[in-house]
N, C-alpha and C positions, 0 to 999 in steps of 0.2 A: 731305330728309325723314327723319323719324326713324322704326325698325319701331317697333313697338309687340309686344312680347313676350305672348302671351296668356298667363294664368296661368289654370289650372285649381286653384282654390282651396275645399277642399268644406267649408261650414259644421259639419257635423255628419261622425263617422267611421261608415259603415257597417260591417254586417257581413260584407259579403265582402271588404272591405278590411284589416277588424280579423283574418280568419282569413286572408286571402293572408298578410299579414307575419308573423302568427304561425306560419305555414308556412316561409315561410323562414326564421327565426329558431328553429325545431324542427330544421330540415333542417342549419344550420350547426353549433348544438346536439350533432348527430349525428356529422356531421365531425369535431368536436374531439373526441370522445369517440372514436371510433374510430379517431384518433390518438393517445389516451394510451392506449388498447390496444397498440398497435402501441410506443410507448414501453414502457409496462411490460413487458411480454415482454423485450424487448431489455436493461432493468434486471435482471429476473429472471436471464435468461442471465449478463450481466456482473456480481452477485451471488453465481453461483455461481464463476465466474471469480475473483472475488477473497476467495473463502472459500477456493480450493484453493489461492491464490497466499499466502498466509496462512499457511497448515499450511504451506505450504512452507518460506518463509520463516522459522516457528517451528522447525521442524530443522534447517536450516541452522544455527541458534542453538545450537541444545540441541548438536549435534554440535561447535561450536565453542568452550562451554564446555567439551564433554569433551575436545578437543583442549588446551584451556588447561591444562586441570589435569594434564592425564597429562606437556605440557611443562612444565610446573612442578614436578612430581614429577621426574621425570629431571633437572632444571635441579640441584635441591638434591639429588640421589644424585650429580652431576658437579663442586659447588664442593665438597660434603666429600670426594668423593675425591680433589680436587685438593689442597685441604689435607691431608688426610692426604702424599700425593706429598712434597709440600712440607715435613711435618714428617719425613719419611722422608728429605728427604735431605740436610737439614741438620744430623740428625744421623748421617748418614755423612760428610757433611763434619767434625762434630766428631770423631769417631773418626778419620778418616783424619789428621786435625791432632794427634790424640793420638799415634797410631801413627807419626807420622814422627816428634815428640819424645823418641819412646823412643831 
């Protein structure tokens, strides 16, 4: 024998039916919203987070191009003085090549 499922099926929607569901659909409503509370705070926080990580990071920079330049500066104070070294002592080698042909 087969059951037979009763279905409760209402013609027409009342109105303590139309305000139950609108209740919970208010209620869930509220939920989600009080979850992107609890989200934004947490953005807010990690916002400021990555604003300070930021300026960091921007120093880091800024000191690294100062670091570059000031080794750049010394790099070109160290190959002229090596040339100079270099034109210094080839011409002591010229001289000392003179000095023994006398």
């Amino acid at each position: 024998m087969k059951k037979v499922i009763a279905q409760k099926t209402e013609k027409y929607l009342t109105i303590s039916v139309f305000e139950k569901h609108m209740g919970s659909i208010a209620r869930s409503f509220g939920e989600v919203d009080a979850r992107f509370e609890r989200i934004d705070k947490r953005l807010a926080h990690h916002d400021t987070v990555f604003e300070r990580m930021f300026s960091m990071i921007q120093d880091v920079q800024e000191s690294n191009r100062e670091i570059h330049n000031d080794i750049r500066g010394y790099m070109h104070h160290t190959v002229t003085g090596e040339r100079r070294v270099d034109d210094l002592t080839e011409r002591v080698e010229k001289l000392e090549r003179k000095t023994a042909n006398i």
